[in-house]
N, C-alpha and C positions, 0 to 999 in steps of 0.2 A: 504494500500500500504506500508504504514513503516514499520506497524508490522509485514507483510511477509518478509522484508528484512531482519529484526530484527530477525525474526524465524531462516535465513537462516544463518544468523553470528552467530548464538546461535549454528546451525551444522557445522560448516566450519569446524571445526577437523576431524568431523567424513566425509568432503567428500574427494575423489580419488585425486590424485592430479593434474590431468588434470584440474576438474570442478575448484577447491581451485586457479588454476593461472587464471581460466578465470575468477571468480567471482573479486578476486582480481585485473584486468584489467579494468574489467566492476566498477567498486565501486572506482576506484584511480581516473579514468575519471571522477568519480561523483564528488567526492570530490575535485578535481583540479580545477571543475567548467566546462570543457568540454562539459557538457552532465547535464541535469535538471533533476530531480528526477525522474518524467513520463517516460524521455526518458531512464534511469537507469534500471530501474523498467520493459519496455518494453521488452528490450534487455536480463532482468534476465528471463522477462516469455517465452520468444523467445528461448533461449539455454539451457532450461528446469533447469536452477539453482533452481527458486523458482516454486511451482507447482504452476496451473490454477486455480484460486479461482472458488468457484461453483457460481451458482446464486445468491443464498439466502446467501452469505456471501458477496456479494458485495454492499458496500455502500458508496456512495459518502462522501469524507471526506477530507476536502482544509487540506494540512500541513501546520503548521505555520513555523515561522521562529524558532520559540523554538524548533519543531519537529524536522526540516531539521537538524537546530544545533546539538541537543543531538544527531540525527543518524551519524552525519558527526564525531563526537567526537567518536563513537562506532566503528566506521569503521576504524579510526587511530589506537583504542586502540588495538584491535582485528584482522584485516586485514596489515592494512598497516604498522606494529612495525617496 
């Protein structure tokens, strides 16, 4: 789940600038505490920001708080300047 979020901040340059305001709405709320990483994460698979993981690449995996942090850090650096 991180690392797809991760993948999608890694393209935010390269997307339109439509999808770039709506990811940026959807990840401000995340990070403001609004909305919980699942429900983040939901809403990115929901308005086709991040693609649909296939089967065999989905594997359950708790974040920690180190994770949420370093993402929360990425999302400022990158997203939210």
């Amino acid at each position: 789940m991180i690392s797809q979020i991760e993948q999608a901040i890694e393209g935010f340059e390269k997307m339109s600038a439509d999808k770039r305001s709506a990811m940026r709405g959807i990840l401000q709320r995340y990070v403001e505490g609004d909305m919980g990483l699942d429900e983040a994460y939901y809403e990115l698979l929901d308005t086709g920001l991040i693609p649909m993981p296939s089967r065999c690449a989905m594997k359950p995996k708790v974040a920690s708080e180190g994770d949420e942090a370093r993402l929360k850090d990425m999302i400022k650096a990158r997203i939210l300047q």
